[in-house]
C-alpha positions as CSV (number, residue, x, y, z in Angstrom):
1,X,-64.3,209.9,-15.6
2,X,-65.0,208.1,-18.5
3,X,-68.5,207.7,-20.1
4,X,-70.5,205.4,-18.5
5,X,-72.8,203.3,-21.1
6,X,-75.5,203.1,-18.9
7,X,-76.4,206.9,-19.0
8,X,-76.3,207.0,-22.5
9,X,-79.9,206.7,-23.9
10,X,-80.7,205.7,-27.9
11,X,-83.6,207.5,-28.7
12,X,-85.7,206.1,-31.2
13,X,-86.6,208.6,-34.2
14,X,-90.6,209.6,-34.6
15,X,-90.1,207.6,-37.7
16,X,-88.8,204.5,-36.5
17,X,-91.6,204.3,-33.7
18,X,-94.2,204.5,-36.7
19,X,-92.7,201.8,-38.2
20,X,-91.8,199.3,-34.8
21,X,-96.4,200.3,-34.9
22,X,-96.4,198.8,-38.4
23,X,-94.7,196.3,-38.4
24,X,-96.2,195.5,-34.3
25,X,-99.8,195.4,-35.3
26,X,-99.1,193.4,-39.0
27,X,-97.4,191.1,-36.5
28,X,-100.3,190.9,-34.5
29,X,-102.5,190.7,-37.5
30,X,-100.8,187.9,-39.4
31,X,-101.0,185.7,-36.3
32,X,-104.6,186.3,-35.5
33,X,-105.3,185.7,-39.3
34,X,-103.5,181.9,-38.9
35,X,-105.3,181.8,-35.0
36,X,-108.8,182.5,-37.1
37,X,-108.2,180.0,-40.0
38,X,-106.8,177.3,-37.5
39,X,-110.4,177.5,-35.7
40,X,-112.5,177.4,-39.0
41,X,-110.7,175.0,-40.8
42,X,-111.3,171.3,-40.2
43,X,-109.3,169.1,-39.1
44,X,-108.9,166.7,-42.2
45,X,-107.3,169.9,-43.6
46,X,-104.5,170.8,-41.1
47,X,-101.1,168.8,-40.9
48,X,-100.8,167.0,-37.2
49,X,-103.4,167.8,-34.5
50,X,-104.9,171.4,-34.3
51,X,-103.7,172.0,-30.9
52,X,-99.8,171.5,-31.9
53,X,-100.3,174.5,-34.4
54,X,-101.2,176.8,-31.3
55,X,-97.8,177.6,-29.8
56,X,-96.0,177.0,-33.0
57,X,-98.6,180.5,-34.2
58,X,-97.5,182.2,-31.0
59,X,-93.8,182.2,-32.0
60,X,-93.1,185.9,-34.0
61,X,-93.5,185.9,-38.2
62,X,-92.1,182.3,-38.1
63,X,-94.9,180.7,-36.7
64,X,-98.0,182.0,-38.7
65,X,-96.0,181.5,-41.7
66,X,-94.5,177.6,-40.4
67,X,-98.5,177.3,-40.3
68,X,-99.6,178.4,-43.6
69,X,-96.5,177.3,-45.7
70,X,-96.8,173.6,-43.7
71,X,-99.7,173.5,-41.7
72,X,-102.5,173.5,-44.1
73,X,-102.7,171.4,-47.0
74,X,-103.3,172.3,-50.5
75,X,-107.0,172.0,-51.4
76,X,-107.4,169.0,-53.0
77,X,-109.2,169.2,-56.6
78,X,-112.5,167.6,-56.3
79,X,-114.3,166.0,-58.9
80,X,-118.3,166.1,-59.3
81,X,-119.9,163.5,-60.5
């Protein structure tokens, strides 16, 4: 009888579920940061239509960042008069 993989159990550390926690709610945090400045930013201000941004947000550290590195355009120096 040889050892069967499926009985064998990794057991994550104490340590290592602190950090999955972390890095889970900074996740959670990031994408609700780029959910809350899609909402309060106009339109004129955000590459493509709003809507597009929503599921490209929902896709794991790639898609908050996708938003903010190409989503948002760089505030445009304006000149008073």
């Amino acid at each position: 009888m040889g050892c069967d993989a499926r009985s064998e159990k990794k057991q994550i550390s104490a340590g290592g579920k602190v950090l999955f926690t972390i890095l889970g709610i900074a996740q959670i945090a990031f994408a609700a940061l780029a959910f809350w400045d899609l909402t309060a930013r106009d339109a004129r201000q955000v590459r493509g239509p709003k809507a597009a941004w929503i599921p490209v947000i929902l896709v794991n550290w790639i898609g908050p960042a996708s938003y903010f590195a190409f989503g948002v355009k760089p505030d445009e120096l304006s000149v008073e008069e």
